[in-house]
C-alpha positions in Angstrom: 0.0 0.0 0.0 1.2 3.0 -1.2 -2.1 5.2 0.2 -4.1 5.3 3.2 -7.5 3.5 2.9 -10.6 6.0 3.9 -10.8 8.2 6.2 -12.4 8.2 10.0 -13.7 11.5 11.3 -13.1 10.9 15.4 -16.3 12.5 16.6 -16.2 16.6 17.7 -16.1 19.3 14.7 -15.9 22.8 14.9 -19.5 23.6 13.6 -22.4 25.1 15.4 -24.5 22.5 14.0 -25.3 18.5 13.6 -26.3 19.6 9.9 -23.4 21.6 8.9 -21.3 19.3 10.1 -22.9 15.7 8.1 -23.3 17.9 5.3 -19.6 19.0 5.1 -18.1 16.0 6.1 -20.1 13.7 3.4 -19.5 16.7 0.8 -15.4 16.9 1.2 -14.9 13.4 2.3 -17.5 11.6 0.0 -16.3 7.6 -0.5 -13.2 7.7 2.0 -15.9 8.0 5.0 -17.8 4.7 6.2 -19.2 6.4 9.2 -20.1 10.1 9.9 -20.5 11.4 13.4 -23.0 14.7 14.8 -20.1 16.6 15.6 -20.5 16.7 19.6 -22.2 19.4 19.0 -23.9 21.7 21.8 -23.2 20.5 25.4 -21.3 17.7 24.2 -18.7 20.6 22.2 -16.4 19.9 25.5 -16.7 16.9 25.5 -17.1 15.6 29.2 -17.2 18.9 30.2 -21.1 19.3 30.7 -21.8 16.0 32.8 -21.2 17.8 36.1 -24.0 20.3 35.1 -26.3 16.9 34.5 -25.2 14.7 37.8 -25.2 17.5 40.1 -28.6 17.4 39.5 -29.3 13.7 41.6 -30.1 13.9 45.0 -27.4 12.7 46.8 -24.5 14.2 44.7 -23.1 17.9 45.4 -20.7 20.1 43.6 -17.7 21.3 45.0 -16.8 24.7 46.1 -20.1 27.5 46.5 -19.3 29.4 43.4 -20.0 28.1 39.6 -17.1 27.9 37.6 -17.6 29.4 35.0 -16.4 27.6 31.4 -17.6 27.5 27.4 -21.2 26.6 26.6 -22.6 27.9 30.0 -21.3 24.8 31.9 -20.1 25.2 35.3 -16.9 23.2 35.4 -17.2 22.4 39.0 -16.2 18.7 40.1 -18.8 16.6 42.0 -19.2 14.5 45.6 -21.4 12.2 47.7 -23.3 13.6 50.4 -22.3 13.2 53.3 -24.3 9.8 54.9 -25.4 9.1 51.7 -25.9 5.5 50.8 -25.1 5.2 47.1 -27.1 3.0 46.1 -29.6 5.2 46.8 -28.8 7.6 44.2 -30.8 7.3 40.9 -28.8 9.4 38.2 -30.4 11.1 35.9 -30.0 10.5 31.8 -26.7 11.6 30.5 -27.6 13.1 27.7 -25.9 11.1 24.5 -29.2 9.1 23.7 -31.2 11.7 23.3 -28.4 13.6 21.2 -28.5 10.3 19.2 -31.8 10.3 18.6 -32.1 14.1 17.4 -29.1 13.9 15.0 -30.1 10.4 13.3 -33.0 12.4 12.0 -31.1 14.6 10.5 -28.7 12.1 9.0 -31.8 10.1 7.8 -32.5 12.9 5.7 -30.0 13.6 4.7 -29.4 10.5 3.3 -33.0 10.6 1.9 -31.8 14.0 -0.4 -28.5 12.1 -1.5 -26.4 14.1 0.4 -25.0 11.0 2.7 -24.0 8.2 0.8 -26.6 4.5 1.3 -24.5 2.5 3.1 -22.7 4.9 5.3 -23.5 4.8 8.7 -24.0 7.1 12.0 -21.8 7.4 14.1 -22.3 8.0 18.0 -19.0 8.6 20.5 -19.7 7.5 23.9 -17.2 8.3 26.8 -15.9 5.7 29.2 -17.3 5.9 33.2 -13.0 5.9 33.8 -13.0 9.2 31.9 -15.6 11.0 33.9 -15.0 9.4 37.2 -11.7 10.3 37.4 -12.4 13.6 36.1 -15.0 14.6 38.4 -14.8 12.5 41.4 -12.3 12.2 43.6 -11.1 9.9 46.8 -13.4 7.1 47.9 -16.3 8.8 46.1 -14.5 7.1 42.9 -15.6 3.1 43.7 -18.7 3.8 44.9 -20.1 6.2 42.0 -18.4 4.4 39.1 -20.7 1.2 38.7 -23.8 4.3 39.1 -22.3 5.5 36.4 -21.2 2.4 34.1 -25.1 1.8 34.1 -26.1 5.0 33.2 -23.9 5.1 30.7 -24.8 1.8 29.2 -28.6 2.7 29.5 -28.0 5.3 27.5 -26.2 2.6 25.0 -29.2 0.6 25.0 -31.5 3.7 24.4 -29.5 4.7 21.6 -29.3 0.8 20.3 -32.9 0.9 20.4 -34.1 3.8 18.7 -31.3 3.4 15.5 -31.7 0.4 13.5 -28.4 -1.2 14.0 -27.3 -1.7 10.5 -27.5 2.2 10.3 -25.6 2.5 13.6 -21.5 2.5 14.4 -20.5 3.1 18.5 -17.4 4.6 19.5 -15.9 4.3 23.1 -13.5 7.0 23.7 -10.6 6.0 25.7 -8.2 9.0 27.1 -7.5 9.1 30.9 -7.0 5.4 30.4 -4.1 6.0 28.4 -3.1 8.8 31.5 -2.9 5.8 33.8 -1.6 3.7 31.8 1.4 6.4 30.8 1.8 7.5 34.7 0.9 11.0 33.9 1.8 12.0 37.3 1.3 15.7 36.6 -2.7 15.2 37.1 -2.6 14.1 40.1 -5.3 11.8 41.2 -6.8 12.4 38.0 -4.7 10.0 36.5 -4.8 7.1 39.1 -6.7 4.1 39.8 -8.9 3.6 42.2 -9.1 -0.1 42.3 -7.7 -2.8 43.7 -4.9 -5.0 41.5 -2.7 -4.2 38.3 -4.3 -0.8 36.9 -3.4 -2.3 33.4 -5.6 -5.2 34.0 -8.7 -3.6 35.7 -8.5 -0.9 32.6 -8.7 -3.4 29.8 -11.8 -5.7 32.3 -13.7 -2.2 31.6 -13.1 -1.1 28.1 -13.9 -4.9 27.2 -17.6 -4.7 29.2 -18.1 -1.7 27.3 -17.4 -3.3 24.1 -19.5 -6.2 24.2 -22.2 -4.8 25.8 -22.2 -3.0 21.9 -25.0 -5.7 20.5 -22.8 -8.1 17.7 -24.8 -6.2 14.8 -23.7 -2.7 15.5 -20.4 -1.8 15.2 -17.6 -0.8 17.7 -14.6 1.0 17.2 -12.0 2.5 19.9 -10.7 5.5 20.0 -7.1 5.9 22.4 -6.4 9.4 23.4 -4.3 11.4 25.1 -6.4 14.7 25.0 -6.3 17.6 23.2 -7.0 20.5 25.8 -5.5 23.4 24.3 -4.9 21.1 21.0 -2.0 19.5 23.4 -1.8 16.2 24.9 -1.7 15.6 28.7 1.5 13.3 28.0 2.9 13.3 25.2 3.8 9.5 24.3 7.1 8.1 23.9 6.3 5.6 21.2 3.2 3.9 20.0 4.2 0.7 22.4 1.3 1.5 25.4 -1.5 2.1 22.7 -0.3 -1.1 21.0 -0.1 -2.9 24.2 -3.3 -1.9 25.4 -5.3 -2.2 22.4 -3.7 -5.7 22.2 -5.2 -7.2 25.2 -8.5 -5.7 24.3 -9.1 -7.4 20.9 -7.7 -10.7 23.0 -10.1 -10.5 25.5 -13.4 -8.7 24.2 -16.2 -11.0 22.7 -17.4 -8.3 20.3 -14.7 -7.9 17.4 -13.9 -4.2 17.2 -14.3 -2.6 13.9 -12.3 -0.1 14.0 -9.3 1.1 16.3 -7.8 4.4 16.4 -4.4 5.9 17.5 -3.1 9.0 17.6 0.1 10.1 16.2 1.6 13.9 17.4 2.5 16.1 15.3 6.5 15.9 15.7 6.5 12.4 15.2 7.6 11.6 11.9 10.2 9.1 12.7 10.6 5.4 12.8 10.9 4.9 16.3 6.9 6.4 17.3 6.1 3.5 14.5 7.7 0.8 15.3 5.8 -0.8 18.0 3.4 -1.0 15.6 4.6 -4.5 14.2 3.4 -6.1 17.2 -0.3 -4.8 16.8 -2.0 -8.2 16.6 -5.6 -6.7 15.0 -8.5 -9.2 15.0 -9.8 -10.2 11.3 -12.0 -7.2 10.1 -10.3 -4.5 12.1 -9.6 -1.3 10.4 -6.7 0.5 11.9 -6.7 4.5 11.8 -3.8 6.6 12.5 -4.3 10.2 13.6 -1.2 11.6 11.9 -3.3 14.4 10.1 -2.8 17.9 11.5 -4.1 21.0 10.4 -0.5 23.2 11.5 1.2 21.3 8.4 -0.8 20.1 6.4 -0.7 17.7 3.4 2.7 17.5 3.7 3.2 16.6 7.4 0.3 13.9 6.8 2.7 12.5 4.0 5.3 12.7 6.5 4.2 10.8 9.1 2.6 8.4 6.5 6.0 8.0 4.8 7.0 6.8 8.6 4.0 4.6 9.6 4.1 2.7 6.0 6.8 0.1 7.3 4.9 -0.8 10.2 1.6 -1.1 9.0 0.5 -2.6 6.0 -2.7 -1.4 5.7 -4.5 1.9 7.1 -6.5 4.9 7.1 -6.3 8.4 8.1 -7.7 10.9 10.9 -6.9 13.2 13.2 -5.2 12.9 16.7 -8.4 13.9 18.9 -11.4 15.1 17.4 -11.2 18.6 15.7 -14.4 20.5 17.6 -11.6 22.6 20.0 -9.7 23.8 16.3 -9.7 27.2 15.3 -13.0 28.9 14.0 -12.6 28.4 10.0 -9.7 25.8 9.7 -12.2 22.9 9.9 -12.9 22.9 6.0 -9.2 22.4 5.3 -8.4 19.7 8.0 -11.3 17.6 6.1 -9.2 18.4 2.9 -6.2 17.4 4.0 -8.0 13.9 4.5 -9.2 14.0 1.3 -5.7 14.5 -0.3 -3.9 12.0 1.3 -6.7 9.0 1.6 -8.1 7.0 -1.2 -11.5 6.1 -1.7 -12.6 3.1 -0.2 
């Protein structure tokens, strides 16, 4: 393979809409996209950033601190505890917010596949965080083990929701895996943020998790993984020495997940065009039917830092397509129609 395969879109976009963003994205990426996400548009714009704002709202759970802080999107970025005596299991947490997103944005993609604008065949994609992401995030201390399997069924409710309302040969479910990859790394800088709260080898309770997740996907829909190391800023949280954690990781979750993933997604900076990022690469053991996406597309160079870092991968892996790092929703205001180019340009058709 001379050429990347296709294209995959991660999830966030820098439009105000789930329209605009559909619209574009089947318009400048036509045949190289087999799935097209909303955008995280609204709320979801930051991500994680909003679920404070919706589980402060269950009896039982308080924010931190008497003042809002303030942040984008009217969100008030405080983190979140137990009340004090509270039994947990008596706390009934509101819905998250991602099904009923789901279910407002399929309609638009249904019509938009109606008018010929999306492609038959394509499907919709929906980008679901992990409970590890917003625990750790948002919770801290003991607090941590005793919201997080409150939270793993929330967030899986609002899996089956979403699995229910899209018929599941229209439908494509993305996990998104970042402060994993913190723990993993020892990104000691965060703090507690990037710790585990549970007993036994961290490595080994992360890849138990992301694997529930996974299967709990039904076998008709498809699941892809998307390994992260943030882009806050557009920076990482830790920058990674090689690809050899994200191989290793991503390893013994296609060993041990039931479901076989469809897609798998790793990122690549944007200094990295060397042979040493890439070479950990020839021990990625992907299941049958995988597709593997690297995230070596950035929108500071370009076409020819894409070719760059493709020129590096190519060695290492024998067949795959192209995306950015982390999703593009936090990129400058009018640089989103040339990141899709640069896709374009360096991708073939599928």
């Amino acid at each position: 393979m001379t050429q990347p395969q296709g294209a995959h879109l991660v999830g966030s976009v820098n439009y105000d809409d789930a329209e605009t963003t559909m619209r574009t994205a089947a318009t400048e990426l036509g045949g190289r996209l087999k799935r097209i996400p909303d955008g995280e548009v609204g709320k979801r714009f930051h991500w994680i950033m909003f679920q404070p704002d919706v589980l402060g709202q269950a009896e039982g759970i308080e924010r931190v601190g008497d003042e809002p802080i303030p942040f984008p999107a009217g969100i008030d970025a405080r983190p979140l505890r137990l009340a004090d005596g509270i039994d947990p299991n008596s706390i009934i947490l509101p819905h998250l917010g991602y099904a009923s997103a789901a279910r407002e944005s399929y309609a638009i993609f249904t019509r938009l596949r109606d008018e010929g604008t999306v492609a038959p065949g394509v499907r919709f994609q929906v980008s679901l965080p992990t409970p590890v992401a917003v625990i750790s995030s948002f919770f801290s201390g003991d607090d941590r083990k005793a919201i997080e399997p409150l939270y793993r069924d929330a967030i899986l409710r609002e899996l089956e929701e979403i699995v229910e309302n899209i018929p599941h040969d229209d439908l494509a479910i993305q996990w998104d895996v970042a402060s994993e990859m913190g723990i993993i790394e020892g990104a000691s800088g965060y703090g507690a943020v990037m710790q585990a709260w549970w007993a036994g080898d961290p490595f080994d309770g992360l890849v138990a998790r992301l694997v529930h997740l996974i299967d709990a996907v039904p076998d008709d829909v498809e699941v892809g993984v998307h390994l992260c190391y943030g882009d806050a800023g557009e920076k990482h949280f830790i920058e990674p020495r090689d690809t050899g954690n994200l191989v290793r990781f991503a390893n013994a979750v296609m060993r041990d997940a039931r479901h076989t993933l469809t897609w798998l997604h790793l990122p690549v900076p944007i200094d990295r065009d060397d042979d040493a990022y890439f070479a950990p690469l020839d021990d990625l053991a992907l299941t049958t039917g995988t597709e593997l996406y690297l995230g070596l597309v950035h929108r500071e160079d370009g076409v020819a830092g894409a070719q760059r870092r493709i020129t590096a991968a190519l060695p290492h892996a024998a067949e795959f397509g192209v995306a950015t790092e982390c999703g593009i929703g936090r990129a400058p205001e009018g640089t989103t129609e040339g990141i899709l180019r640069t896709h374009a340009e360096v991708a073939a058709v599928w």
